[in-house]
C-alpha angles and dihedrals in degrees: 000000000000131000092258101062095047086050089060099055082076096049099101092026122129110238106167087047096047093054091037085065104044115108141195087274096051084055104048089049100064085035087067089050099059125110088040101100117228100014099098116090135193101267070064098055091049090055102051089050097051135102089262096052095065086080086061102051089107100066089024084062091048102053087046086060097049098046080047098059090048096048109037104009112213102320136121122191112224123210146156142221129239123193120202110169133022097183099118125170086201130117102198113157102218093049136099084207093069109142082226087066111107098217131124105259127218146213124187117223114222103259076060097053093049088052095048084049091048089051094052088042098066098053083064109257119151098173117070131185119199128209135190133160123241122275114108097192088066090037116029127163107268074053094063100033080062100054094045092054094050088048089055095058085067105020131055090214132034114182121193125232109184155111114307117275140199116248106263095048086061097041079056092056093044087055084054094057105262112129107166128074132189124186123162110210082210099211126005089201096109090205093044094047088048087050095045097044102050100162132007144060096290086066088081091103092193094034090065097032087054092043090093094050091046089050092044087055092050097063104273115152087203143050123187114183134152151137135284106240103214102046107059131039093284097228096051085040090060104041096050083057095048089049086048093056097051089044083061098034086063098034098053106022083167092065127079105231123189129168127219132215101210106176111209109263130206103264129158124300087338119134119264112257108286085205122020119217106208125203096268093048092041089054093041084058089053095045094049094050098046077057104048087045119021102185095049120125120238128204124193119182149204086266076081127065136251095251102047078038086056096039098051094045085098089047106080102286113148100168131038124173122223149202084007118187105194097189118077114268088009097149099054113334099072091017106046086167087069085243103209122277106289095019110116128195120255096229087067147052134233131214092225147001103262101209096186099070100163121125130260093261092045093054091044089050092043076059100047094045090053091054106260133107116256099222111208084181140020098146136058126176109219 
């Protein structure tokens, strides 16, 4: 079976009716059977996401840190983006990518691409993630076997952000050195994503939602997947991630699998957030999912601030990015003044509004002062 057809066992289920009728003792139930791996299911996971269960966030919190701690220890990974490319074909709604957008678009050469590694590299980064829109004539394959090559040669882990794939093309960028992959499926919802996708590639709903599958079968070690907050009902959108993570967990054991929160940011010419997710809905998802899958990896990024960053790092986070730059070149390329952490230049646009905008050492110090270990590398490829 495939994820699809397990996704579409929820096409036609009732949601708002299921977490209307949850009560206190639904969720104290689940609640007994956390810390055993494996024995929640997803009656669980709807529970704990549901309206009865924010009562239920202190010792939910509790029991996340402690899964945390046996999991992961106190770590968190530390990574940043690069963008480098903004040409999309695309017309999502919520991007500032949009093809629609009237910006001038960019593509960094290689020797660009080596200087923008060598940036991040300094301030001490070993995890990279790298981003492109989609649009495969101005960034083909031979194209991106090239980049990752030139960002091993500064980074231990290069982890790929960009549009779906058949399997070969990303065998081929395995072979290259890349050995991460992170695809949102942006909303579960089938209508919603239909709506929200209009034209493009992207618009292809089981193309996207396969794209993991497809990585994990070509020789990935990670798998990084997740929902858009601010597109979907929160709640269903969580829990069909959620339900996605443990599909790929015990398809592939083999395979790390985290799940990311991103919130929708402001970002050119993109739509305003349809559901919010606010800050205690947005810690009750993490801690519901820490329970349903302990040994779940969980990403938190620079969308979010430095505060909120600071306040859920006891929560279950095992990953934050920092220092992030969201417009291509933007380290050196497009700001050659080196402009501070979160600062763009005008010449450019971004795909969101970062809100953390502290640097590197100011996150890794934020980590050390709470306690935890702030890891540059946990990965090599040999």
């Amino acid at each position: 079976m495939s994820f699809l057809e397990l996704a579409n066992q929820y096409r036609e289920f009732d949601f708002p009716g299921y977490f209307k009728s949850v009560t206190a003792g639904d969720v104290e139930t689940s609640l007994s059977k956390a810390g055993d791996i494996n024995r929640l299911d997803v009656y669980d996971l709807l529970n704990l996401l549901s309206p009865a269960a924010e009562g239920y966030l202190e010792p939910m919190a509790r029991m996340g840190r402690q899964l945390t701690l046996q999991y992961f220890g106190r770590t968190i990974g530390l990574y940043a983006p690069i963008y480098i490319s903004d040409y999309c074909a695309n017309h999502c709604t919520y991007c500032g990518f949009n093809a629609k957008t009237d910006f001038p678009r960019t593509k960094l050469t290689l020797e660009e691409i080596d200087a923008e590694g060598k940036a991040i590299a300094a301030l001490g980064i070993r995890h990279i993630l790298v981003l492109t829109g989609e649009a495969p004539a101005k960034t083909p394959i031979t194209y991106l076997e090239d980049a990752v090559k030139i960002l091993t040669r500064h980074f231990s882990s290069v982890a790929l952000e960009m549009f779906p794939m058949e399997e070969e093309d990303y065998r081929r960028l395995r072979a290259a050195g890349a050995d991460s992959l992170t695809v949102y499926q942006e909303a579960y919802d089938q209508a919603l994503y239909k709506e929200v996708h209009p034209r493009g590639p992207k618009s292809d709903y089981a193309f996207r939602l396969l794209t993991p599958e497809r990585g994990a079968r070509a020789g990935f070690r990670a798998l990084n997947i997740g929902t858009l907050f601010g597109l979907g009902e929160p709640r269903a959108e969580a829990f069909m991630a959620g339900l996605h993570a443990r599909f790929l967990e015990r398809e592939f054991p083999d395979v790390e699998v985290s799940l990311s929160l991103p919130r929708m940011r402001q970002a050119q010419g993109a739509i305003a957030p349809r559901h919010l997710l606010s800050d205690t809905g947005f810690v009750q998802t993490m801690l519901a999912w820490r329970l349903f899958m302990p040994r779940l990896g969980i990403t938190v990024s620079t969308r979010e601030s430095a505060q909120f960053r600071d306040h859920i790092i006891h929560l279950g986070v095992t990953r934050y990015s920092a220092g992030s730059k969201t417009d291509v070149g933007g380290y050196t390329v497009r700001n050659p003044d080196r402009i501070a952490p979160g600062g763009t230049n005008p010449d450019t646009t971004v795909q969101f509004e970062i809100t953390d905008t502290r640097s590197v050492a100011e996150v890794t110090q934020m980590i050390r002062d709470s306690g935890y270990q702030p890891v540059f590398k946990d990965w090599e490829l040999f």
